[in-house]
Backbone as a ProteinNet text record, in pm:
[ID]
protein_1_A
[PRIMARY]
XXXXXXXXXXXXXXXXXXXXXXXXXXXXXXXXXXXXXXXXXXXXXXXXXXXXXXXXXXXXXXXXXXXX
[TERTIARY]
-1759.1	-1649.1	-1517.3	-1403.3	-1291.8	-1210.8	-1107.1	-976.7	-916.9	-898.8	-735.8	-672.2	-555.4	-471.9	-339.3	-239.2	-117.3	-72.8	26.4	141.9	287.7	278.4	455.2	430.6	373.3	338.2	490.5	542.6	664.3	697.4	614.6	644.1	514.7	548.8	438.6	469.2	572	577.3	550.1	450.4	388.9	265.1	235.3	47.6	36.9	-96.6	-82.6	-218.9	-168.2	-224.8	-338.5	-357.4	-440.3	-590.5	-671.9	-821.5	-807.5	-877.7	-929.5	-916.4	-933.8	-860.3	-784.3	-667.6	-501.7	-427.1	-472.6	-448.2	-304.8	-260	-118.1	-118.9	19.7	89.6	105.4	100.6	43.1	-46.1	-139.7	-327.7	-387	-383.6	-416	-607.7	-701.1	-829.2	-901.6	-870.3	-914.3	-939.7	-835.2	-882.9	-863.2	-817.7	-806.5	-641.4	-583.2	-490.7	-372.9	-357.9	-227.4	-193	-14	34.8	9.4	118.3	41.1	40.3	-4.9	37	73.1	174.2	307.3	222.8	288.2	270.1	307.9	255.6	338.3	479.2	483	636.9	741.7	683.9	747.6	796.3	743.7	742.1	816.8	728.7	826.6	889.6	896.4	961.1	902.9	976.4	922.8	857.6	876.4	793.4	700.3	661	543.3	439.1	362.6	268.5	267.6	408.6	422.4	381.4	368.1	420.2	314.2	145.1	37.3	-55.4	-149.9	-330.2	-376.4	-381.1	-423.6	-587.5	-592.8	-730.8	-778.1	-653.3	-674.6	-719.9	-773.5	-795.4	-688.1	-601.2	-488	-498.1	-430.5	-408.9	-299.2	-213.4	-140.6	-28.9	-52.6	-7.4	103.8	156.3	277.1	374	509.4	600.6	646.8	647.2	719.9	920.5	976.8	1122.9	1159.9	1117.1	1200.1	1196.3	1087.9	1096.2	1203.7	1282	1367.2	1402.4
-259.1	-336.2	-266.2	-228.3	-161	-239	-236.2	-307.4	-342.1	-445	-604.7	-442.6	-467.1	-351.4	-448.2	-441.1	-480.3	-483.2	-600	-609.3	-588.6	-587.4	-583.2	-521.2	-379.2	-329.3	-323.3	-372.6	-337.4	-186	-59.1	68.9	146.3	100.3	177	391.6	388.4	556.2	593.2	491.4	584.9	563.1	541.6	541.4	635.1	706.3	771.1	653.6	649.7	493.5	570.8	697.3	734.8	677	621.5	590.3	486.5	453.1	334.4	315	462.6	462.8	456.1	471.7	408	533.7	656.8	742.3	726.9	748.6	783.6	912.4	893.9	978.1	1145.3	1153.7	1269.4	1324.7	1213.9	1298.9	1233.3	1329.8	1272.2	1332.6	1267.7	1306.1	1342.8	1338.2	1357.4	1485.9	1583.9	1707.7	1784.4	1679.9	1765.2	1859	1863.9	1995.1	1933.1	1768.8	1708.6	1684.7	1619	1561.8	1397.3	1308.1	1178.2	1109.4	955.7	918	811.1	743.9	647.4	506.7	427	287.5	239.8	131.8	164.8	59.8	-2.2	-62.1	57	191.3	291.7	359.7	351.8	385.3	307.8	218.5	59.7	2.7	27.1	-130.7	-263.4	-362.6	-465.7	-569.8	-565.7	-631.7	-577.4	-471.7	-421.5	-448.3	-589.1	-623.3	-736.7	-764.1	-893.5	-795	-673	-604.7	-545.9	-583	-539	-561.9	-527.3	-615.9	-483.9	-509.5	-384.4	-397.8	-502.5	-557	-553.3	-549.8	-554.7	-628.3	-625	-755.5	-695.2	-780.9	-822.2	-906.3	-859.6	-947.4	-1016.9	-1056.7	-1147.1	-1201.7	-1313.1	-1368	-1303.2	-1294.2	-1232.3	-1345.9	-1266.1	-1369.8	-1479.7	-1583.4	-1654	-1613.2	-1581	-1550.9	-1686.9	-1805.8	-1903.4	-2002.4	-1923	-2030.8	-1992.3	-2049.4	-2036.4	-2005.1
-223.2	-169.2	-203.9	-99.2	-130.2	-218.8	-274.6	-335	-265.4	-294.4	-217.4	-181.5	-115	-75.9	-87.6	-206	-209.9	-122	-40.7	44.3	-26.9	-101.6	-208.5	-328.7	-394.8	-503	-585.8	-707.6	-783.4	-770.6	-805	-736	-696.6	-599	-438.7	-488.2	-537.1	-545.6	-620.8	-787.8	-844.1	-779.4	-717.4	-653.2	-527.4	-539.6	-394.9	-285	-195.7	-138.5	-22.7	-28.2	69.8	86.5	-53.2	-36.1	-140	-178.1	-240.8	-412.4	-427.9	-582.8	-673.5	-538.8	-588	-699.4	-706.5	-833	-861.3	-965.3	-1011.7	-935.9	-902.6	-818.1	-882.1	-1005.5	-1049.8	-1097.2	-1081.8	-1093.2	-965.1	-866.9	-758.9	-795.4	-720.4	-758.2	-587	-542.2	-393.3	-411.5	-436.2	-429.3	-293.6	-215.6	-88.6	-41.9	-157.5	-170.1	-92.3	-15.2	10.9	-115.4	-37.9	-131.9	-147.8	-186.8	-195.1	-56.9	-62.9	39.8	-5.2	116.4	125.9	140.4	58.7	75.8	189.9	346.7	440.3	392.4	296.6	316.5	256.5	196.5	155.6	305.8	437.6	548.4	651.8	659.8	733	701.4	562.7	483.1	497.2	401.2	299.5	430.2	524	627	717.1	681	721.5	804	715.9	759.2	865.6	903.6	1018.3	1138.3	1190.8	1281.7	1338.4	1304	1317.3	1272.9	1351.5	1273.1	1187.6	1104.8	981.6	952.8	983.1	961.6	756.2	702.2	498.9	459.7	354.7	273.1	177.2	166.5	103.2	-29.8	-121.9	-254.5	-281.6	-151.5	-178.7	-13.1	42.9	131.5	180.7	283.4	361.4	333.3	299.2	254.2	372.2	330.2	487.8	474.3	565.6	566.2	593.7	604.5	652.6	473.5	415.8	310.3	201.2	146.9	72.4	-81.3
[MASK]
++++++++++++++++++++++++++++++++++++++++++++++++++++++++++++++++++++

């Protein structure tokens, strides 16, 4: 079974978010000679996930903007 996949990580730029292992951003373990990869709210920003079916299992609800 993969890992929840954060919607709002506190810092998305120490993790490289490419597979399932989540490595710190400076021991990447893949091995495949990239660099890391981007959280997409590091990409889209903090609303990200309103904007498409990602199909995640998520570890934590999409914020509502109307709630206060």
């Amino acid at each position: 079974m993969a890992k929840k996949f954060p919607l709002h990580p506190k810092h998305p730029e120490r993790i490289c978010w490419g597979c399932d292992k989540y490595c710190a951003a400076d021991a990447l373990m893949c091995g495949n000679g990239s660099g890391r990869t981007q959280h997409p709210a590091e990409m889209l920003g903090e609303d990200w996930y309103q904007y498409g079916d990602w199909g995640l299992e998520v570890d934590d609800p999409p914020k509502d903007p109307s709630a206060g």
